[in-house]
LUMKEKE-374868 format. One record per residue: residue in one letter; x negated, y negated, z of N, C-alpha, C in turn; residue number from 1; chain. Coordinates in steps of 0.2 Angstrom, whole numbers. Layout:
! LUMKEKE-374868
<A,<X,Y,Z>,<X,Y,Z>,<X,Y,Z>,NUM,A>
...
This chain:
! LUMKEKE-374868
<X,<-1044,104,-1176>,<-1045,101,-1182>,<-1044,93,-1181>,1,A>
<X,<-1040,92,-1178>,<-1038,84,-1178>,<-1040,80,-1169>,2,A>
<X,<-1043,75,-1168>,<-1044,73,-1162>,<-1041,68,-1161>,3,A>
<X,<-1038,68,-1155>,<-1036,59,-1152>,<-1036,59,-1145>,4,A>
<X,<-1037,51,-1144>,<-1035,49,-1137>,<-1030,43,-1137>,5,A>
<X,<-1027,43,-1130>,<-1023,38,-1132>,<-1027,34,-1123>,6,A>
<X,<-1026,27,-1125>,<-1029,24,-1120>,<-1023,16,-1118>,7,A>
<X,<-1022,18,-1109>,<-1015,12,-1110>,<-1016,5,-1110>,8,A>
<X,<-1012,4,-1111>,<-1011,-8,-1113>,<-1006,-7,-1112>,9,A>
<X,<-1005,-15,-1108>,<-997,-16,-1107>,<-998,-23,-1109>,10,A>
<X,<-991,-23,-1113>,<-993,-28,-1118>,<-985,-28,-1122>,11,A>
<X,<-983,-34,-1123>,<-974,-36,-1126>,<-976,-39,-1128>,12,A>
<X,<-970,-39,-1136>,<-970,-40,-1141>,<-964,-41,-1144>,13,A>
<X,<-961,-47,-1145>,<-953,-45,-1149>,<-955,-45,-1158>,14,A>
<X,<-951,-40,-1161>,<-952,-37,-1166>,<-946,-37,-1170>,15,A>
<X,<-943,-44,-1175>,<-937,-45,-1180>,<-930,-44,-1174>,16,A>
<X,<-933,-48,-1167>,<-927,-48,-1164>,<-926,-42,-1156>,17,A>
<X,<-929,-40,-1158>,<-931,-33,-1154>,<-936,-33,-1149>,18,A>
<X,<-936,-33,-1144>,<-940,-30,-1136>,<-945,-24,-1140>,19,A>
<X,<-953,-24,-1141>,<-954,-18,-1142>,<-962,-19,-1136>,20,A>
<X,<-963,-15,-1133>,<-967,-15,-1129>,<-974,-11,-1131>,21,A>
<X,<-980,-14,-1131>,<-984,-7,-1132>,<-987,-4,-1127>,22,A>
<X,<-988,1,-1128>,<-990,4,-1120>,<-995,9,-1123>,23,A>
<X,<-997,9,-1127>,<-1004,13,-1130>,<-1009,12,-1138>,24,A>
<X,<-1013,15,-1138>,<-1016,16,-1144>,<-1017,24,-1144>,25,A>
<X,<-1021,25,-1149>,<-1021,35,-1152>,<-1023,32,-1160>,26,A>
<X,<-1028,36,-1157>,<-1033,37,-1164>,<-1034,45,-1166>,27,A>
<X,<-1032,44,-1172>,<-1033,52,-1174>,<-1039,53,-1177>,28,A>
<X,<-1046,59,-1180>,<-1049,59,-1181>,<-1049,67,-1185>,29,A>
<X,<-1051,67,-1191>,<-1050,75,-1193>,<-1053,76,-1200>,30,A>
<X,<-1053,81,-1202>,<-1056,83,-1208>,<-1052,90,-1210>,31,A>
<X,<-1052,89,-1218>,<-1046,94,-1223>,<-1051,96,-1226>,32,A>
<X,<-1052,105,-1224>,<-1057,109,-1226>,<-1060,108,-1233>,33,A>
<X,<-1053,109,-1235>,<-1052,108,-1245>,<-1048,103,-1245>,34,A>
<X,<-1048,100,-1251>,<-1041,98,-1256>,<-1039,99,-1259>,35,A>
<X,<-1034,101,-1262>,<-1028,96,-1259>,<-1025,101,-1253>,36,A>
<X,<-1023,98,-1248>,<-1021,99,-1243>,<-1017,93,-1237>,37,A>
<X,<-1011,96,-1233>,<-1007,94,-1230>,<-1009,96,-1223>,38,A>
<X,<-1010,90,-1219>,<-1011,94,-1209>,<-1005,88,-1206>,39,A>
<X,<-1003,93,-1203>,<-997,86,-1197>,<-999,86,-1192>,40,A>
<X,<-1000,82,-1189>,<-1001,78,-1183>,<-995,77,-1179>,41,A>
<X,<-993,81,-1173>,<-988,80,-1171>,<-986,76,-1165>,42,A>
<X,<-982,68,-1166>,<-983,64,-1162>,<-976,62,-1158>,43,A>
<X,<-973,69,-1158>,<-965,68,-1153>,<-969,69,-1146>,44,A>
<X,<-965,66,-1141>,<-966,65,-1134>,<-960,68,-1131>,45,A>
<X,<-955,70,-1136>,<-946,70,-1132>,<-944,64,-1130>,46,A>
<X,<-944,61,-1131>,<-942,53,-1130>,<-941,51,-1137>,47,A>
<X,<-935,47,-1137>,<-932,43,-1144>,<-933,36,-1142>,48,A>
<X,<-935,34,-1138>,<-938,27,-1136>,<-943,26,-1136>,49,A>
<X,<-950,29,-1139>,<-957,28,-1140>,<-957,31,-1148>,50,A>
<X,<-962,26,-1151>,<-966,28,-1157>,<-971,26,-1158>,51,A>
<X,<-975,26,-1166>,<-980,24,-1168>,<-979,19,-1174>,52,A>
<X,<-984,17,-1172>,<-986,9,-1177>,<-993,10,-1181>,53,A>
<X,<-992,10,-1188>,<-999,12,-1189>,<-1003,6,-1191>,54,A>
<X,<-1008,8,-1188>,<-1013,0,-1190>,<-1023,1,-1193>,55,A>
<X,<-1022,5,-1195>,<-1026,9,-1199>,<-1027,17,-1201>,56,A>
<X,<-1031,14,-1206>,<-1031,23,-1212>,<-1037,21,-1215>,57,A>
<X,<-1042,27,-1214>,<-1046,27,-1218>,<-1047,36,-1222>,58,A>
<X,<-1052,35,-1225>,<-1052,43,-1231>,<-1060,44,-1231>,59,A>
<X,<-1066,47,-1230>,<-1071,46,-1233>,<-1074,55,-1233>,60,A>
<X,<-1080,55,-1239>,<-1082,62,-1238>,<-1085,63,-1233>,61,A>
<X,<-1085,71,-1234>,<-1087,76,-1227>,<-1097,76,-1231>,62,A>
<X,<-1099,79,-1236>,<-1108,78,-1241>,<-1109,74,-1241>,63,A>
<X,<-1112,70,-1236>,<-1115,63,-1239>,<-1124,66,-1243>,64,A>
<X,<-1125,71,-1246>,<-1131,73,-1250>,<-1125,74,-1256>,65,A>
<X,<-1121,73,-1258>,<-1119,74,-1265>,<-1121,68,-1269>,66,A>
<X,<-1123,71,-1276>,<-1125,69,-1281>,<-1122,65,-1287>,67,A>
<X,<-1116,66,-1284>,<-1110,65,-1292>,<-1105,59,-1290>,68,A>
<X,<-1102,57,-1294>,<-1097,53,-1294>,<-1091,56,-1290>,69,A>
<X,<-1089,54,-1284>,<-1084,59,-1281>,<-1075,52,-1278>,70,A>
<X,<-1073,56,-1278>,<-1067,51,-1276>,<-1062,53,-1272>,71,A>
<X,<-1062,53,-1264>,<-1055,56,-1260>,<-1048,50,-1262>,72,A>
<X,<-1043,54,-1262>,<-1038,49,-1261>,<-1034,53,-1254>,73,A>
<X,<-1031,49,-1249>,<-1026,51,-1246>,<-1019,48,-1246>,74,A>
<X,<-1014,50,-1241>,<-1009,46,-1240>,<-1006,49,-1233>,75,A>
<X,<-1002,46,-1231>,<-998,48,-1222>,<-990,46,-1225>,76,A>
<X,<-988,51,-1223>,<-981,53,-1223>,<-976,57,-1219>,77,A>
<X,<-971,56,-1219>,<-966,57,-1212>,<-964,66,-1213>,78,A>
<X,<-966,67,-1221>,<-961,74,-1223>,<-968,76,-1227>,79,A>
<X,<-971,82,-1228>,<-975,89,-1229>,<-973,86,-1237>,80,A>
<X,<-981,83,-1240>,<-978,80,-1247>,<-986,81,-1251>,81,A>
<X,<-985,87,-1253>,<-992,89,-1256>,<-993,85,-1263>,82,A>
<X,<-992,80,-1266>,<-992,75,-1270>,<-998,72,-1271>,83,A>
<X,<-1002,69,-1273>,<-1006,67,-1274>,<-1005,60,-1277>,84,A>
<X,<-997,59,-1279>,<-994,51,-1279>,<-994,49,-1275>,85,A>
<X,<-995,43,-1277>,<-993,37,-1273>,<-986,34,-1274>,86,A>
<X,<-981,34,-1268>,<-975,32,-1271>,<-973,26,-1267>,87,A>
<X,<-975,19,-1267>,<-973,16,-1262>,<-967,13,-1261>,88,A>
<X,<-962,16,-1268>,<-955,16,-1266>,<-950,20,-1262>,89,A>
<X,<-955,26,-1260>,<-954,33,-1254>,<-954,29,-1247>,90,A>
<X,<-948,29,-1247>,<-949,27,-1239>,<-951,32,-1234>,91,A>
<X,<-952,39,-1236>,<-957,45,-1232>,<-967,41,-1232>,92,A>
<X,<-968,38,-1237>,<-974,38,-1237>,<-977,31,-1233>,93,A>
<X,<-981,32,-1228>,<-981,26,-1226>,<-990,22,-1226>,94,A>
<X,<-994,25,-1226>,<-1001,22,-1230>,<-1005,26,-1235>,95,A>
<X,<-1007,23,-1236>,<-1013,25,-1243>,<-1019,24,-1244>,96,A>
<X,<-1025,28,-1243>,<-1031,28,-1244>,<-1034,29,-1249>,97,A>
<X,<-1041,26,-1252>,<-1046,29,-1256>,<-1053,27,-1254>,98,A>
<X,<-1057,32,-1255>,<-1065,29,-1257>,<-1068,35,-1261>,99,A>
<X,<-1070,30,-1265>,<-1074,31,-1270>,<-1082,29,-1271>,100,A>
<X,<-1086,33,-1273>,<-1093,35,-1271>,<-1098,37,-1278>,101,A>
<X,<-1101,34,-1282>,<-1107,35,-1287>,<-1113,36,-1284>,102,A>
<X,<-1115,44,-1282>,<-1121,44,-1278>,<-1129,43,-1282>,103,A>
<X,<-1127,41,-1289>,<-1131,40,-1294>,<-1134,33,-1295>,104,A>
<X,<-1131,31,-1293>,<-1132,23,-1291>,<-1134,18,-1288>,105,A>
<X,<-1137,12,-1288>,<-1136,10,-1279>,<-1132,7,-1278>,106,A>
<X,<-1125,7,-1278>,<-1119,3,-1277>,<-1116,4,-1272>,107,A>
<X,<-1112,2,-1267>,<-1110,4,-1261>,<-1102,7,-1263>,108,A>
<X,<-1101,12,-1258>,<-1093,16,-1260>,<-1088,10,-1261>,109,A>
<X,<-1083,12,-1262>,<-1079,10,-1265>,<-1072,8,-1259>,110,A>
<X,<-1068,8,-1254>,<-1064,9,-1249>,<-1056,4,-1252>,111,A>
<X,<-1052,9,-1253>,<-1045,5,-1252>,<-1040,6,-1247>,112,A>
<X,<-1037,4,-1244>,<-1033,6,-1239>,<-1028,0,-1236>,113,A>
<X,<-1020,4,-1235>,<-1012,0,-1234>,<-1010,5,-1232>,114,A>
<X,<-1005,0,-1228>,<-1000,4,-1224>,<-994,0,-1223>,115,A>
<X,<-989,3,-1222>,<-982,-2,-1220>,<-981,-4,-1214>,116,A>
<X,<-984,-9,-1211>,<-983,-12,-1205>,<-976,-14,-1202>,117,A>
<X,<-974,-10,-1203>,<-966,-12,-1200>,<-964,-3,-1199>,118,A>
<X,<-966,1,-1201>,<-963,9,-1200>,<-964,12,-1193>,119,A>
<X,<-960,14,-1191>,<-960,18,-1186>,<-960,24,-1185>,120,A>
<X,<-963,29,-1181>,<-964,36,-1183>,<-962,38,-1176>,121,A>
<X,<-960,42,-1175>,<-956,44,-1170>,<-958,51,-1169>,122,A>
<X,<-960,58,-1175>,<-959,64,-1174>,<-967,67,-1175>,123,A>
<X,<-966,67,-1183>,<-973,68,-1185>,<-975,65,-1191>,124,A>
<X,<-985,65,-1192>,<-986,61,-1196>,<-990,67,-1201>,125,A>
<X,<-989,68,-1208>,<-992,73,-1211>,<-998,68,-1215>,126,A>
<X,<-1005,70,-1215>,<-1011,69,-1219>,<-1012,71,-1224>,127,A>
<X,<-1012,67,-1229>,<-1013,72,-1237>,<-1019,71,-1238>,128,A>
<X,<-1022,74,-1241>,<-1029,72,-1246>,<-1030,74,-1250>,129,A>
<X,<-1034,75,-1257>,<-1037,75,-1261>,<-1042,75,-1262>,130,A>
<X,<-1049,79,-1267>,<-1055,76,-1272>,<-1053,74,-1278>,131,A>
<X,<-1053,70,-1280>,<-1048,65,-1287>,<-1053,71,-1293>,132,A>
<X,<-1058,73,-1295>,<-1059,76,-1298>,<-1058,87,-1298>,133,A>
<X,<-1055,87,-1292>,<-1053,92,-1293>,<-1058,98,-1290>,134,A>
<X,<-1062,97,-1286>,<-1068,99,-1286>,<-1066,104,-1278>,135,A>
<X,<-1059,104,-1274>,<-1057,107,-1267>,<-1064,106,-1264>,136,A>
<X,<-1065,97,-1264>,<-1070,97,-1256>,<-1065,94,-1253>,137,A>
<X,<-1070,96,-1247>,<-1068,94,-1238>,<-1066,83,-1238>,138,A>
<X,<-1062,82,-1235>,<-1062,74,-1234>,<-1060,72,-1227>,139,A>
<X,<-1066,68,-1224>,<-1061,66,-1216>,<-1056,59,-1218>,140,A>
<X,<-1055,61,-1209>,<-1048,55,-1209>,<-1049,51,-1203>,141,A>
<X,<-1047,45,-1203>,<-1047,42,-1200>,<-1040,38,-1196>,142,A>
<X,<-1033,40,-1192>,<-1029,35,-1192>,<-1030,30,-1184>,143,A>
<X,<-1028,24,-1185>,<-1026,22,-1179>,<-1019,21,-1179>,144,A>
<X,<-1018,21,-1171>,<-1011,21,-1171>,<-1006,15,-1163>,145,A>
<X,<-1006,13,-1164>,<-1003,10,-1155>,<-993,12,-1156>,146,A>
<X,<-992,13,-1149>,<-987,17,-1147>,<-983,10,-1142>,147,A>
<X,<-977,11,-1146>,<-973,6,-1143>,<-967,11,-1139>,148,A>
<X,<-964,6,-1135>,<-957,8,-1132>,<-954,2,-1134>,149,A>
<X,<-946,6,-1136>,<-942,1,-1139>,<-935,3,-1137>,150,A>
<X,<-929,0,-1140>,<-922,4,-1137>,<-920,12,-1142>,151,A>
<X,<-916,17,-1136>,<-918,24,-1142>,<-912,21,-1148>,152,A>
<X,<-907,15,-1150>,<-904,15,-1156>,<-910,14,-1161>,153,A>
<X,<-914,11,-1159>,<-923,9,-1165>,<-923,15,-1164>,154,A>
<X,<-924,20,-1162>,<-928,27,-1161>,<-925,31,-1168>,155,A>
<X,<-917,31,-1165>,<-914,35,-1167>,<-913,32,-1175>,156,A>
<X,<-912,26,-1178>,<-912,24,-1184>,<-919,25,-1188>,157,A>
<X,<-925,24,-1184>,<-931,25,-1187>,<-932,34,-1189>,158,A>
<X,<-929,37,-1186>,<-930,45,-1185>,<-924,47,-1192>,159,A>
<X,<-918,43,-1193>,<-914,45,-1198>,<-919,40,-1207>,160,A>
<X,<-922,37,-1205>,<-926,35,-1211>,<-931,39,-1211>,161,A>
<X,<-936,42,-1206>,<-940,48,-1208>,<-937,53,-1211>,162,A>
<X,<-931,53,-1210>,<-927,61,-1213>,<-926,61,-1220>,163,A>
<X,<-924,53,-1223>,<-921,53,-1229>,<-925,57,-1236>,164,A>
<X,<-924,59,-1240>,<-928,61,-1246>,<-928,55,-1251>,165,A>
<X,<-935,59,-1257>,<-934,53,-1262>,<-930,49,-1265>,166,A>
């Protein structure tokens, strides 16, 4: 369901004080049969001294011959969060997508998209989706992602803030 590659850079970075080093990228690419629907992407290595960085997020349909007003929404989070909120007080939730599409029209789609550029993800990342209308169609995804090393206490405190609840 879900594709990536990860391809290496070597490349330093101090990060609010902190040594982070990057040593990859990883692009995920995928499609959520229906909506609403949750897929995790699992991006442990066994290592508490590597994560990820997100640095992009996109949402778009899988019909490009639909007729209608359609609307995907996603979001990326650290905890299996079948929601359709946006909570960007949740520190489990870390970007947020939309595109929206009048195929009745000539107007070009609509794309929003944010992410917390400071989150690290350590374990796993879960893709939510949605059709805002209700309609369970299919939506792809797109995330990128670059993969740092860092020291395992960042590991081990980013991994205790993935774990927290609402």
């Amino acid at each position: 369901m879900a594709q990536g590659r990860i391809q290496g850079v070597s490349e330093g970075s101090a990060q609010g004080g902190e040594e982070m080093k990057k040593i990859g990228e990883y692009t995920a690419r995928g499609r959520l049969p229906e909506t609403p629907a949750v897929h995790m992407i699992s991006l442990f290595d066994g290592r508490f001294d590597t994560g990820y960085r997100i640095v992009g997020f996109k949402v778009a349909l899988v019909d490009t011959d639909q007729v209608n007003v359609r609307q995907w929404i996603g979001k990326l989070a650290t905890v299996d969060d079948l929601s359709h909120q946006w909570k960007w007080d949740n520190q489990n939730e870390l970007a947020w997508a939309m595109y929206s599409d009048d195929s009745n029209t000539s107007t070009s789609p609509a794309y929003f998209s944010h992410w917390d550029e400071d989150a690290l993800i350590i374990e796993d990342l879960f893709v939510y989706g949605s059709e805002g209308a209700g309609n369970n169609e299919a939506m792809n995804y797109e995330i990128k992602l670059e993969k740092y090393e860092f020291s395992d206490w960042k590991g081990a405190l980013a991994m205790a803030r993935d774990k927290q609840s609402e």
